[in-house]
GUPANU-732792 format. One line per field, with one value per atom (N, C-alpha, C): atom name; x, y, z. Coordinates in steps of 0.05 Angstrom, whole numbers. Each point is the difference from the previous one (the first is absolute). Layout:
atom [CA_...] $
px [X_...] $
py [Y_...] $
pz [Z_...] $
//
This chain:
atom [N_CA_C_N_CA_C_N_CA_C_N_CA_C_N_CA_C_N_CA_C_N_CA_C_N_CA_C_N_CA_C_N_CA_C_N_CA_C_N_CA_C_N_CA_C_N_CA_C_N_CA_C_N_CA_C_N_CA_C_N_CA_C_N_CA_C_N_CA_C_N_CA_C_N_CA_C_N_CA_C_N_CA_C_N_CA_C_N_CA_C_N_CA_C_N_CA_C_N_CA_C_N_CA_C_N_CA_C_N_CA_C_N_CA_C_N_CA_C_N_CA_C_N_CA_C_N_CA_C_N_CA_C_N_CA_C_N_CA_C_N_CA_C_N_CA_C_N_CA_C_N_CA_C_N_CA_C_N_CA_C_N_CA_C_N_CA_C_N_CA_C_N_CA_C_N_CA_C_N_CA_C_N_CA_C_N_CA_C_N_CA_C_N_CA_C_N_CA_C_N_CA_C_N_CA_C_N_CA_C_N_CA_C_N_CA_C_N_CA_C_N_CA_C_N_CA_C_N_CA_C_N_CA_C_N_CA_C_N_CA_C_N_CA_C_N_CA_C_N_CA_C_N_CA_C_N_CA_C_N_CA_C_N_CA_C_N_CA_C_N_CA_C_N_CA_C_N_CA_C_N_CA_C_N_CA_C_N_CA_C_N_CA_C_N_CA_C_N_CA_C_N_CA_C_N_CA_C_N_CA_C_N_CA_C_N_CA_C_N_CA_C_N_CA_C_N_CA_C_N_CA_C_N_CA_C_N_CA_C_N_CA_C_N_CA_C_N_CA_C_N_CA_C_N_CA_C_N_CA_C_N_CA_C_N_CA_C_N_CA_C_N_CA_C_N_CA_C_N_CA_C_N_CA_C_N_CA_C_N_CA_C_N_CA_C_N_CA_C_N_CA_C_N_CA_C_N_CA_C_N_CA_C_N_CA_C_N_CA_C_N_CA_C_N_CA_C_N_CA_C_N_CA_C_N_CA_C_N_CA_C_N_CA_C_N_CA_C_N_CA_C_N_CA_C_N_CA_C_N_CA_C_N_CA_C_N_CA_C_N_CA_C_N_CA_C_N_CA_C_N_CA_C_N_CA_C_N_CA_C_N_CA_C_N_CA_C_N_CA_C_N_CA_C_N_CA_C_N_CA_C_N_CA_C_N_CA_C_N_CA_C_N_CA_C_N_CA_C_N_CA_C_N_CA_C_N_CA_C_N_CA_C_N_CA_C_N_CA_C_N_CA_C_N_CA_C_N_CA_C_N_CA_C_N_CA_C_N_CA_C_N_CA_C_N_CA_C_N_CA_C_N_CA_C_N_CA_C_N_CA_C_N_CA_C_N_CA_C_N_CA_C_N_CA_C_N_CA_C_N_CA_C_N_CA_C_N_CA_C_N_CA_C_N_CA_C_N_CA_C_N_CA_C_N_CA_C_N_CA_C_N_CA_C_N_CA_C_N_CA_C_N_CA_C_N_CA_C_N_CA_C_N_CA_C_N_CA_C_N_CA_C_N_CA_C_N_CA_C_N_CA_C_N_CA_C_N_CA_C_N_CA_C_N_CA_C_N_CA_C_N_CA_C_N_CA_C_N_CA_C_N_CA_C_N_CA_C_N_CA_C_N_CA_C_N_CA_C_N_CA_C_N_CA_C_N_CA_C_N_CA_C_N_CA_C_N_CA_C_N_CA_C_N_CA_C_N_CA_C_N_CA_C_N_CA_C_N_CA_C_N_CA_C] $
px [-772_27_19_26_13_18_8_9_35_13_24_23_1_21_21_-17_30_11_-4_15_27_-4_12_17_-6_33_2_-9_23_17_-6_19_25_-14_18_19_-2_11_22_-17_17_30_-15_32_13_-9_20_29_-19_25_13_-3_11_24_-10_22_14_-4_11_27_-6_21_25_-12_13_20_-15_25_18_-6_12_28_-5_17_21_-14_12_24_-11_16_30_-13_26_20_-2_12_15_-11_15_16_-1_18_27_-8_22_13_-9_12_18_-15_16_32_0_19_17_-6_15_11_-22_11_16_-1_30_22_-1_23_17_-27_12_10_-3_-1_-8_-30_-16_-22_0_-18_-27_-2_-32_-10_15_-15_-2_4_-4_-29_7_-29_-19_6_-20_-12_10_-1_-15_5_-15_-23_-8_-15_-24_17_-19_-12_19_-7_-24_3_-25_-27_9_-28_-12_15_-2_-25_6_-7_-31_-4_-13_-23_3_-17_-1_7_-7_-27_5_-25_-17_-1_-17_-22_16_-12_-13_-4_-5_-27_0_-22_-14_0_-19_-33_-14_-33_5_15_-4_-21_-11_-10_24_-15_14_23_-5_18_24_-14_20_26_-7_16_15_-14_15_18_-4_16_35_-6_5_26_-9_19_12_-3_17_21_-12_32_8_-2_24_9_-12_19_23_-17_29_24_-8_18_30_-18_21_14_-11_16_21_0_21_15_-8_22_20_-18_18_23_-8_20_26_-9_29_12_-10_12_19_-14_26_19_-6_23_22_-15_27_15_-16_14_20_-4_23_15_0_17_24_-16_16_28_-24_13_27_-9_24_17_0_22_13_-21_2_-9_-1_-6_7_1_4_-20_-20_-22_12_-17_8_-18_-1_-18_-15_11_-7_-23_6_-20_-19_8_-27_-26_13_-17_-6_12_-19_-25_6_-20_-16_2_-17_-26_24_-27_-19_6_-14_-18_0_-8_-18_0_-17_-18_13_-16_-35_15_-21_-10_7_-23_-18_12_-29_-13_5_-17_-29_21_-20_-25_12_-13_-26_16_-24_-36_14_-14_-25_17_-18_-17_8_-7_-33_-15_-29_-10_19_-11_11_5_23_-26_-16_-22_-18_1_-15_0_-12_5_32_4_22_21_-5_18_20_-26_11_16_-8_14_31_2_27_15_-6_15_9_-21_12_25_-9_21_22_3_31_5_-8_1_15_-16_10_25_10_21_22_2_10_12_-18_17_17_-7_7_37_-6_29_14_-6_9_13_-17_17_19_1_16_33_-7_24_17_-22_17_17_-20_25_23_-6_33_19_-18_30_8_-5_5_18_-9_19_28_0_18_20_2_13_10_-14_5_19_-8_19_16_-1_14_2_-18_-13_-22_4_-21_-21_3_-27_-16_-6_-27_-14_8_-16_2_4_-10_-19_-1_-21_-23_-2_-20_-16_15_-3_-21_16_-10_-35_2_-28_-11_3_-17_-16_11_-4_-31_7_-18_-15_-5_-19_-15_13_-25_-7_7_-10_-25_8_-24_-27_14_-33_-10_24_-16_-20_11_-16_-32_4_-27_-15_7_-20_-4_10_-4_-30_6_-17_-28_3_-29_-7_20_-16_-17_22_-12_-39_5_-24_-15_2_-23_-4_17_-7_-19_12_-18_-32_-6_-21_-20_13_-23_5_12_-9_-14_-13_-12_-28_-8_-23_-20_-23_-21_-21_-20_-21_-20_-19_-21_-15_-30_-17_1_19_6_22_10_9_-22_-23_-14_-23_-12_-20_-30_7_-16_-27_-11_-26_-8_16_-12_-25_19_-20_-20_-4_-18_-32_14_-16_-15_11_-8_-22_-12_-29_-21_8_-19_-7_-16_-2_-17] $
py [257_0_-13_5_-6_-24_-17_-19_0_24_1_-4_-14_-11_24_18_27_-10_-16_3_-21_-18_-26_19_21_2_20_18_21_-23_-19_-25_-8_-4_-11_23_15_17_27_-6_1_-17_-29_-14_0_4_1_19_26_31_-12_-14_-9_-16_-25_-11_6_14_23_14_6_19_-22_-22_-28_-12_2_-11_22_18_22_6_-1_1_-20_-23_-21_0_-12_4_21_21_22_-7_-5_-13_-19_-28_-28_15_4_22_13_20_20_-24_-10_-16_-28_-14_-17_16_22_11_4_11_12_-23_-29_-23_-18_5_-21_17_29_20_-5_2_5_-37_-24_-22_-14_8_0_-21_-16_-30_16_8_22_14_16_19_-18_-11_-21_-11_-14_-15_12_21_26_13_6_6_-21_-25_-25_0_4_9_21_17_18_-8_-6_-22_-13_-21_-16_18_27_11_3_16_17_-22_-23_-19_-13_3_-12_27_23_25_-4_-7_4_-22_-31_-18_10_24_10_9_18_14_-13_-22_-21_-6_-1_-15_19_28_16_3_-6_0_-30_-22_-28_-10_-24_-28_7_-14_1_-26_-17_-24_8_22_7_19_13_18_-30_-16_-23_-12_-6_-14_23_20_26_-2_1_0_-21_-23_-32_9_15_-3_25_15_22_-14_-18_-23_-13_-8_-25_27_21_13_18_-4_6_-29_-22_-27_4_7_8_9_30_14_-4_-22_-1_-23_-13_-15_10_21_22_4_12_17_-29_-11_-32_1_-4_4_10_35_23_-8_-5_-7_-15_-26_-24_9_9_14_17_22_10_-7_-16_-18_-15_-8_-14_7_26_13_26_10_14_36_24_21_17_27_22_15_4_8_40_17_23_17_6_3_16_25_34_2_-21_-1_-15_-20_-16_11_20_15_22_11_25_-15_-23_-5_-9_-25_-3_25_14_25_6_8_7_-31_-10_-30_2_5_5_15_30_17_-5_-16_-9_-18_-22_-18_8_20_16_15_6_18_-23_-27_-19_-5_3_-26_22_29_18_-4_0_-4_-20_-22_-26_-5_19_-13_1_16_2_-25_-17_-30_-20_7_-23_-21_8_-25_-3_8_-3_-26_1_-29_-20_-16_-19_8_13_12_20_21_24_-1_-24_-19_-2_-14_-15_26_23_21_8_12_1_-13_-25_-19_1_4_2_29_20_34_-6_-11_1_-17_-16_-22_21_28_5_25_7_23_-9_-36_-10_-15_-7_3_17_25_25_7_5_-5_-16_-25_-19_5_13_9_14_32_19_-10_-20_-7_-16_-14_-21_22_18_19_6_11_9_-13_-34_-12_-16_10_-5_28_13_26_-9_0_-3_-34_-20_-21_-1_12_-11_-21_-15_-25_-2_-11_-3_-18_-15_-15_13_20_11_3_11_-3_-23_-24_-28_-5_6_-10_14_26_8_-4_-4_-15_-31_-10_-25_1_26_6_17_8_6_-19_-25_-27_-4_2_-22_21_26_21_-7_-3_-6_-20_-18_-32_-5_20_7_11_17_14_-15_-5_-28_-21_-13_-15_6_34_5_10_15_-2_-19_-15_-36_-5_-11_-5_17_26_21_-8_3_-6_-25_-26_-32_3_20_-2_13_20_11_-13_-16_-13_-21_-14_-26_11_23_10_11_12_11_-23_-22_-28_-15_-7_-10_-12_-23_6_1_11_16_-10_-14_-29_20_-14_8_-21_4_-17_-17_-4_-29_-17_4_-14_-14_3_-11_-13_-23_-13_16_2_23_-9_-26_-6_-6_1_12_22_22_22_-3_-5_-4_-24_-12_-23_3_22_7_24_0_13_-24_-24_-13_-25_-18_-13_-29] $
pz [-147_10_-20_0_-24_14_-28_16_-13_2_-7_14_17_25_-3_8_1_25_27_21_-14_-13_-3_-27_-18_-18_15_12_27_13_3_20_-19_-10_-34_-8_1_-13_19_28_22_-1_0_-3_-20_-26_-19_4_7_5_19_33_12_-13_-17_-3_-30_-13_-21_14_25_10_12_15_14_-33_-10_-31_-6_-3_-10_25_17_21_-4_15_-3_-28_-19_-29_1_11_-8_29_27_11_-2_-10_-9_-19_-21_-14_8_26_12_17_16_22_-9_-22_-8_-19_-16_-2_22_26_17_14_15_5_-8_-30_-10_-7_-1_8_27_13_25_17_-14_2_30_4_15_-3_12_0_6_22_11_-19_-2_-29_-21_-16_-23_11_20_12_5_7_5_-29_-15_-29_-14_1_-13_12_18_20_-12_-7_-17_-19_-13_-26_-10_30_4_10_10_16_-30_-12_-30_-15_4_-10_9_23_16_-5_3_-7_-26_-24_-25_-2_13_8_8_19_19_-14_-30_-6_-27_-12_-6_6_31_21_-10_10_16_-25_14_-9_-9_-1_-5_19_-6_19_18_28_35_-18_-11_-10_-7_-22_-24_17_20_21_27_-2_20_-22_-26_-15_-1_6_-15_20_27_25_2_-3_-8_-13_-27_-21_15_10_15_23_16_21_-14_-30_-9_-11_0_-22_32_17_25_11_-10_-4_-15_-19_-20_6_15_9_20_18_27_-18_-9_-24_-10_-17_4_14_28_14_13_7_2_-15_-26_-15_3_3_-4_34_16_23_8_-16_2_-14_-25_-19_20_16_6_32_4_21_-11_-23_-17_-7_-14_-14_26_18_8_-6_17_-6_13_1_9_-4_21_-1_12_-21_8_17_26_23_-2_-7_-4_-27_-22_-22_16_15_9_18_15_19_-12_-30_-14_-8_-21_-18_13_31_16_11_3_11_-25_-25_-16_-12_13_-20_30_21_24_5_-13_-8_-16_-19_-31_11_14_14_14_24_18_-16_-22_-16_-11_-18_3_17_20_23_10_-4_12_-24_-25_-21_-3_20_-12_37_23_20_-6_-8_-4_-11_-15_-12_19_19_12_16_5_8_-30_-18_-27_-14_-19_-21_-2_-5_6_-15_-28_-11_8_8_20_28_14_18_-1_-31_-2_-2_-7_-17_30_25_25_11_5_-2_-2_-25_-15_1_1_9_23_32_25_-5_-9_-6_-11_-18_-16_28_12_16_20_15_16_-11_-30_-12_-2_-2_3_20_21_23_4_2_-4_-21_-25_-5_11_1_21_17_22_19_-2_-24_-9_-8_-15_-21_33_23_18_25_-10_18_-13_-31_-17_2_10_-2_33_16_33_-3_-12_2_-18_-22_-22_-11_-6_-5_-16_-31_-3_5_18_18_-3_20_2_-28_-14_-29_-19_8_-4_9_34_15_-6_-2_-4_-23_-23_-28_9_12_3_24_13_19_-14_-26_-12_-18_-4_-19_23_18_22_-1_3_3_-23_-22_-30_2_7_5_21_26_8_-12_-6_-19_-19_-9_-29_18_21_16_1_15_10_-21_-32_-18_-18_-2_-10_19_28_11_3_-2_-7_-27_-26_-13_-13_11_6_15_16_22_-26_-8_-12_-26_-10_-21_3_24_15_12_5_12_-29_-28_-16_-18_2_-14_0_23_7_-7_-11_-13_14_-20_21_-9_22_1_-15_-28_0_-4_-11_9_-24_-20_-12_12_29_20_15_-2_20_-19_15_-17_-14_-24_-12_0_9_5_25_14_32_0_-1_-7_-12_-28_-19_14_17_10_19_13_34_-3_-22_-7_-4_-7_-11_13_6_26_-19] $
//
């Protein structure tokens, strides 16, 4: 019998194309949407776009991991937690910013690019659901996938209640519930990958832990 771990690079190599397509997406998105968001001078789409940014980012780690040590894929998911730290960092930024100076958020751009930036996430999310209980890596990428359609939504409906109030509130706030949406997820893959780091660290007792002449003795009388 051969001992060529064909099931383990079909796995491997499964997720790569998976998250090959999750960057590639991502990337050309953060791209269109951050164009269209500071056109259209839209706090949501920006945050939404950075957003991408960070996924773009977090899948390029992914793909990093894949066939690593369980470690090397828990180390892997940490730096895509700190790197959505970052982002939610920005998105503060452009928010007070705009709080400050003020904006005119344009509604009709907000709820095109929303839909198509909605579109590209369910396309994501359909992509990666087959890993969504998988290795911690594949985990975090879910994560931030489900986080990315749930901002989406979230724009739509500001550009929508910015047109109905004429206010740009709504696309502050939602700016600002999208901050807490990534902060969430940062939360819960921090903590997955803390656990799995803390669980394949662990050192593992062998028998130069234990008195090596016990044994040796307990033949001889």
């Amino acid at each position: 019998m051969s001992d060529c771990d064909c099931d383990v690079e079909l796995k491997d190599g499964d997720q790569k194309t998976v998250l090959y397509w999750l960057l590639g997406i991502n990337a050309v998105m953060f791209m269109l949407e951050l164009g269209v968001g500071w056109f259209a001078q839209s706090t949501g789409l920006i945050a939404d776009s950075l957003d991408m940014l960070a996924d773009a980012i977090v899948y390029g780690i992914a793909l990093y991991a894949v066939g690593r040590a369980i470690t090397d894929k828990a180390r892997a998911a940490l730096v895509s937690g700190y790197f959505q730290l970052i982002l939610a960092a920005f998105i503060v930024i452009d928010i007070v910013r705009r709080v400050v100076f003020g904006s005119e958020p344009a509604s009709q751009l907000m709820m095109g690019m929303g839909l198509l930036a909605l579109a590209a996430n369910v396309t994501c999310l359909l992509l990666i659901q087959r890993h969504r209980h998988g290795e911690v890596h594949m985990r975090a990428s879910w994560i931030f996938s489900t986080n990315d359609v749930l901002a989406n939504l979230g724009v739509i409906i500001s550009g929508a209640l910015v047109a109905w109030m004429s206010s740009r509130w709504p696309d502050i706030i939602i700016g600002s519930l999208i901050v807490i949406l990534i902060l969430r997820g940062t939360w819960l893959i921090l903590g997955d990958a803390k656990r799995e780091l803390k669980e394949h660290s662990a050192p593992v007792e062998s028998c130069c832990d234990k008195p090596c002449g016990s044994s040796q003795n307990s033949g001889h009388k």
